[in-house]
N, C-alpha and C positions, 0 to 999 in steps of 0.2 A: 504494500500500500504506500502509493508515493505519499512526505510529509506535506504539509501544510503548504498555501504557495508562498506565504512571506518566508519561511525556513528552506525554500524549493529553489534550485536553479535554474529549473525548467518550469514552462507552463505547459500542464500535460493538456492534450485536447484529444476531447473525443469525436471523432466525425466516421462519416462514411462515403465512398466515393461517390462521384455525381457530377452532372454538367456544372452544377451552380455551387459546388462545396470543394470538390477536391479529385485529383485527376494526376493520373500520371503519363508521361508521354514513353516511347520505344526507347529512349534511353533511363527511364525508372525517375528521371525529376519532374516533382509536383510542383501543382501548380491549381489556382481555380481564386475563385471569387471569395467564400469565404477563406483560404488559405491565403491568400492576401492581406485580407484584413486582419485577421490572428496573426499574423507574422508582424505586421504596423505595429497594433495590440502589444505581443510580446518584449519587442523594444523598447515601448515607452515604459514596460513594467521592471527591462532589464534582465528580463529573462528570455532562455531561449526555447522556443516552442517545441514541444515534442509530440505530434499529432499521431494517434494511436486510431487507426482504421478500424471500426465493429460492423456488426452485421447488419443492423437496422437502427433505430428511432428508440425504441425501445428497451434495447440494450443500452443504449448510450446515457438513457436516464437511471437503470440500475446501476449501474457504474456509478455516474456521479453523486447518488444515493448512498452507494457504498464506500463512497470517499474512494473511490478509483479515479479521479480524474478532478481537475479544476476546472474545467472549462467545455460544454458541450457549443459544435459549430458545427451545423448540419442541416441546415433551411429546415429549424426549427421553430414554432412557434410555441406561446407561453405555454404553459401548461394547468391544470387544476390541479394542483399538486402541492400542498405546503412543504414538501420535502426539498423541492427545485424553486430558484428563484429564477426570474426572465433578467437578461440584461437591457438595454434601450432597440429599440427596434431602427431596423436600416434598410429595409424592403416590406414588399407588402404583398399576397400572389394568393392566389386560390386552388381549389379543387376542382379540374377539369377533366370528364370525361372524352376521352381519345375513342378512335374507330377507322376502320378502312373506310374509304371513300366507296368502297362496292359494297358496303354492308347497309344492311337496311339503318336507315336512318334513326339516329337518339335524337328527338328536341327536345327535351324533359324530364325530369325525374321523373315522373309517371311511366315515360316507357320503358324504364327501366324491368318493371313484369315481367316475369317469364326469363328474364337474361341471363347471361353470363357476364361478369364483371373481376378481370384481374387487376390486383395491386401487391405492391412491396407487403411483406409480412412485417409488424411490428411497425407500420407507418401510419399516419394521422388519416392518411386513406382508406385506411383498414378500419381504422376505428371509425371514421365517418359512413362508412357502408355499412357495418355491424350496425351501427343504429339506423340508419335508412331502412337496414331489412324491415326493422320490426313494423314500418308501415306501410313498405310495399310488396304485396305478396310476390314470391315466385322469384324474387333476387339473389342469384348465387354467387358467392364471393368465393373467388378464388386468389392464394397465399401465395404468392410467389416467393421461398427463402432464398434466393441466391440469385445473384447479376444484382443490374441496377435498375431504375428508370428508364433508361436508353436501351438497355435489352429487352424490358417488357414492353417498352412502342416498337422496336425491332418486329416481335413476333406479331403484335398487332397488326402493322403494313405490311408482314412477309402471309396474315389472314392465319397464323397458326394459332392464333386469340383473337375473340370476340370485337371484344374492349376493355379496356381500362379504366380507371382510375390514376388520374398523376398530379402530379404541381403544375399548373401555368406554363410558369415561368420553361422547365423543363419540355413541355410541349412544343413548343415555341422555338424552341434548340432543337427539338428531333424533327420537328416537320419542315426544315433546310438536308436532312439525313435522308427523311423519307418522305417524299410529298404524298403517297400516297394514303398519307392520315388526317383524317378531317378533326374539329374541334367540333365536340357534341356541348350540351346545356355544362353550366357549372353548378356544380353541389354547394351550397351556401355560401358565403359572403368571403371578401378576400381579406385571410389575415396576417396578422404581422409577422415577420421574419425575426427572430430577436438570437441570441446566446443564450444558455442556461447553464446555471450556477449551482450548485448543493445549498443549500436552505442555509449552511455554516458559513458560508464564505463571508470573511473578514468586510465590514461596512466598506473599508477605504480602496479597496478592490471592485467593490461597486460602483462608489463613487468615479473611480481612474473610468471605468469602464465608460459611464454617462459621460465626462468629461474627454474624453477620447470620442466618442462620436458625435459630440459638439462641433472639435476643434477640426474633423476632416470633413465637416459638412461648410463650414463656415469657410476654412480653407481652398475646397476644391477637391480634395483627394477622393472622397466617396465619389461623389460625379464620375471623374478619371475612373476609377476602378471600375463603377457603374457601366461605362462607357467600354472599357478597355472589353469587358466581359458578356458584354450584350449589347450594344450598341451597333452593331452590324447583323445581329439577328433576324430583323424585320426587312432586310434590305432588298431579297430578293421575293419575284415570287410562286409561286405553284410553278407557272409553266416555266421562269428560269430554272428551278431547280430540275424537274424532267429534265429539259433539255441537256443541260448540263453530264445531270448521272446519265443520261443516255448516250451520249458521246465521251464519257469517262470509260464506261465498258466497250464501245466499239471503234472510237479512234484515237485516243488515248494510247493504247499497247501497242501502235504504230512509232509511236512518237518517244517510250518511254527513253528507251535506252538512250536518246539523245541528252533526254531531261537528267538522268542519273550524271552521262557524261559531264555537264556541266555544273553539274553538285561535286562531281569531283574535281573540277579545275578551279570555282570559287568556292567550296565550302557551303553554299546555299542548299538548303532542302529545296531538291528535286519538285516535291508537291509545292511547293511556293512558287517554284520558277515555270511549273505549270498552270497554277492556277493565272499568273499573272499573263503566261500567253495565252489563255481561255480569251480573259479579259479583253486581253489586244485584238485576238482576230477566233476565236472558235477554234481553233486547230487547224486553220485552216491555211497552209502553206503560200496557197498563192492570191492573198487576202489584200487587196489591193483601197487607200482611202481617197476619200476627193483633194487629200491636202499629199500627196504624194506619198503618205509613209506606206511601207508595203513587207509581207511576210507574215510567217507566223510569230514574229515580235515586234512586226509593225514599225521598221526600222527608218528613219529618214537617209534620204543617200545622204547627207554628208555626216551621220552616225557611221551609218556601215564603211564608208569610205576611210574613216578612222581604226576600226575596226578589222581591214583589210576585208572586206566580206566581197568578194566577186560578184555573187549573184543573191539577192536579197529574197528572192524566191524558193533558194535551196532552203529546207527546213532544217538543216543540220549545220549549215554555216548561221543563219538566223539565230537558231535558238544558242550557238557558244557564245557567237557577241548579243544577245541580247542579257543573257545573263552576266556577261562580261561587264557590260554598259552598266547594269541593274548594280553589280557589286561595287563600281566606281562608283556610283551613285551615292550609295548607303557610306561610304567608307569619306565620301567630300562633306558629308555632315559633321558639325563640331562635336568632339570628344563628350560632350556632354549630356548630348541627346541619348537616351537609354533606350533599350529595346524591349518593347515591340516597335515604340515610338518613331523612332531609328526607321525599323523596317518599311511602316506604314506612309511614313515619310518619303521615301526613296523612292513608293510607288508613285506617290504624286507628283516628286520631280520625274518620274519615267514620261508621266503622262503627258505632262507641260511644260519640261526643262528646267535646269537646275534654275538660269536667270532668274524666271517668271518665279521659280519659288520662292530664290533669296530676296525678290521683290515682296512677297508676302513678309517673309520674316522681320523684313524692312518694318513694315504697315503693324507687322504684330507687336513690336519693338515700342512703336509709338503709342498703341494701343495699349500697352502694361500687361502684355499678353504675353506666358511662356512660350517661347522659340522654342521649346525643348520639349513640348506637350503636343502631341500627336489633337487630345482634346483640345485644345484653345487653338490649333493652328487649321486645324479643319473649319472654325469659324471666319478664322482670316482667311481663307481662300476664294469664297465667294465674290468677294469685296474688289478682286483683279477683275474684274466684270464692269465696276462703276468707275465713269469718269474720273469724279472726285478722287479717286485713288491712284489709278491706273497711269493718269497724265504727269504723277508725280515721280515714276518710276523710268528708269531708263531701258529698263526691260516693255514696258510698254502693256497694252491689254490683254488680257490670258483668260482661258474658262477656266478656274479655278472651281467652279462648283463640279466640270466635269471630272477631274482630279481627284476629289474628294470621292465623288461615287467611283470611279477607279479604283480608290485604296478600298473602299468599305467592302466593294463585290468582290475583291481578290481576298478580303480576309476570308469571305463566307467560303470563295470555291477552296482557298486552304485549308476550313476545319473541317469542309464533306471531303476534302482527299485524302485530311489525318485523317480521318474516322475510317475510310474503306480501303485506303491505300498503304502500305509497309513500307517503312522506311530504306534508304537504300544504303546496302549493307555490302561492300564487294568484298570484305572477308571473311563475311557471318562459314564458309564451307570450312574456312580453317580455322573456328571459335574464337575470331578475332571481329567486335564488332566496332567499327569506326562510331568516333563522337564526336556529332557537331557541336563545339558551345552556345555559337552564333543562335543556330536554328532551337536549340532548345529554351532560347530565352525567350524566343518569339511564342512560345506558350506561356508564359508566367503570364 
């Protein structure tokens, strides 16, 4: 039983994996929205977080019941519980029933009669169905003890389940994975997302607690994170997404070994530097625009001309300078810009040139706006559009709004290629598996 946390040098956390809590990527570092914030959290406490992965919702409150743990972080809400205490809440999401799009249609909890309904065992879902049964005949609840959220909408859109039961929020992230899951009615009101504490925990440890979600609301940092971790979620939609996974299985394995090739000459994940040629032209080699750039990375002649590229059309000379181009890019930014910020940046100058960027950054400068914030610089870029701005810059007028949707749809086609695509591994046959730093930051 770890000690007390003022006598502790670690803050233990109880969670469980999840889009919205905590996640690990092919080289084993985590990463996710609440794992952010507990790490912030742990800092200002001076301790070092030690997050302990359980099974469900329900474990993670006997735990910290049992004085196993300081700190539960698990898109948890309060509980009726005098043994747990809630920390300050920092999100808010509901109860929403998931379904295939080919399934006879849920608008209500009344249709729920007669169904079949899956959720996590030991989740708020469970227990919110358990009571629903009791007024609507013919509901049966099924427990699912193992995977995640993301597994049980999986089997939902592969039709090997009815429907579900999930979070929102969680939905919302799987139907970019899977379009073919519709959002049926929600099951009552949407509640608060908080931390929870064992009933014992020290007043002034509460207090840091409120007083730390003050200070990153008031600052910025929640938004950011907010941002960093859903803020490109809603960007695309139904038919992008089809589209998309449907030419990720059919033309995509055409194109890979190019994409791996150039993960090995700049260190880039492979799926990044694919998702950003989706972006550029669909895959499509000899993708030609009305402003001259052309290729499957959409290259201007006097880029490729730099670049020595002969023929702009090959998809194999294309895709090493464009990810060539992509990695000067990232690499011309100041040392202080951090990544993902870094990353997402780099695609905007892809989109609209370095100038036209550092002309933003110019506008952001004067604005009192971080140059270093991926969030506050995606506001400045619109603004290369308006006169008032644009005439003050020597780079001149730029679409900066289109930039920005640029970086936001290359993030989404990167989490649907992490999610269905393996990282590129050229020594995994002799148990040697390459690590990128770069690219694993770009999940944090």
């Amino acid at each position: 039983m770890p000690p007390p946390l003022a006598e502790s040098r670690e803050l233990i956390v109880l969670t469980r994996e999840g889009p919205t809590t905590l996640s690990r990527d092919d080289n084993g570092s985590t990463a996710g929205f609440e794992h952010s914030l507990v790490t912030l959290f742990a800092a200002e406490l001076g301790k070092k977080p030690r997050f302990v992965v359980v099974r469900d919702d329900a474990e993670i409150a006997e735990r910290l019941k049992a004085g196993r743990g300081h700190l539960g972080a698990a898109w948890l809400t309060p509980p009726d519980d005098p043994a747990l205490v809630a920390g300050p809440s920092f999100f808010t999401s509901g109860n929403v029933v998931a379904q295939n799009e080919g399934a006879l249609t849920i608008n209500s909890p009344e249709d729920l009669a007669g169904r079949t309904l899956h959720v996590l065992a030991g989740s708020r879902q469970a227990a919110a169905l358990h009571a629903l049964r009791e007024r609507i005949g013919g509901l049966d609840v099924v427990e699912a003890d193992d995977g995640s959220e993301l597994d049980l909408l999986g089997r939902v859109a592969e039709r090997r389940d009815a429907a579900a039961l999930v979070d929102g929020a969680v939905l919302d992230i799987a139907a970019n994975y899977y379009p073919q899951l519709q959002h049926g009615p929600s099951l009552g009101e949407a509640v608060p997302i908080a931390w929870l504490f064992p009933a014992g925990t020290a007043p002034e440890v509460l207090q840091h607690a409120h007083a730390f979600f003050e200070r990153i609301r008031a600052d910025g940092t929640l938004a950011r994170l907010t941002d960093r971790y859903f803020g490109h979620v809603e960007r695309l939609g139904q038919i992008d997404v089809v589209r998309f996974i449907e030419r990720m299985r059919t033309l995509l394995p055409r194109y890979r070994g190019e994409f791996e090739a150039a993960e090995a000459s700049t260190g880039i994940d492979w799926r990044l530097l694919a998702a950003l040629a989706y972006q550029e032209s669909q895959w499509d080699p000899l993708a030609t625009s009305p402003t001259g750039v052309r290729g499957m990375m959409m290259l201007t002649e006097d880029t490729a001309d730099q670049l020595r590229v002969s023929n702009r059309l090959d998809a194999k000379q294309s895709i090493r300078a464009g990810a060539q181009y992509f990695a000067d890019l990232r690499d011309a930014l100041p040392a202080s810009v951090p990544e993902p910020d870094r990353t997402w940046m780099a695609i905007a100058a892809y989109n609209m040139g370095m100038g036209h960027f550092n002309g933003a950054r110019h506008i952001a400068q004067g604005m009192k706006k971080s140059t270093d914030s991926w969030y506050e610089m995606k506001t400045v870029l619109p603004l290369l559009a308006r006169p008032q701005y644009y005439q003050r810059l020597k780079s001149g007028k730029a679409r900066g709004g289109e930039a920005v949707i640029t970086a936001e749809n290359v993030r989404m086609y990167y989490d649907i290629l992490s999610r269905f695509e393996p990282r590129y591994r050229p020594f995994a046959e002799r148990g040697t598996d390459r690590i990128d730093g770069a690219a694993a930051g770009l999940r944090r």
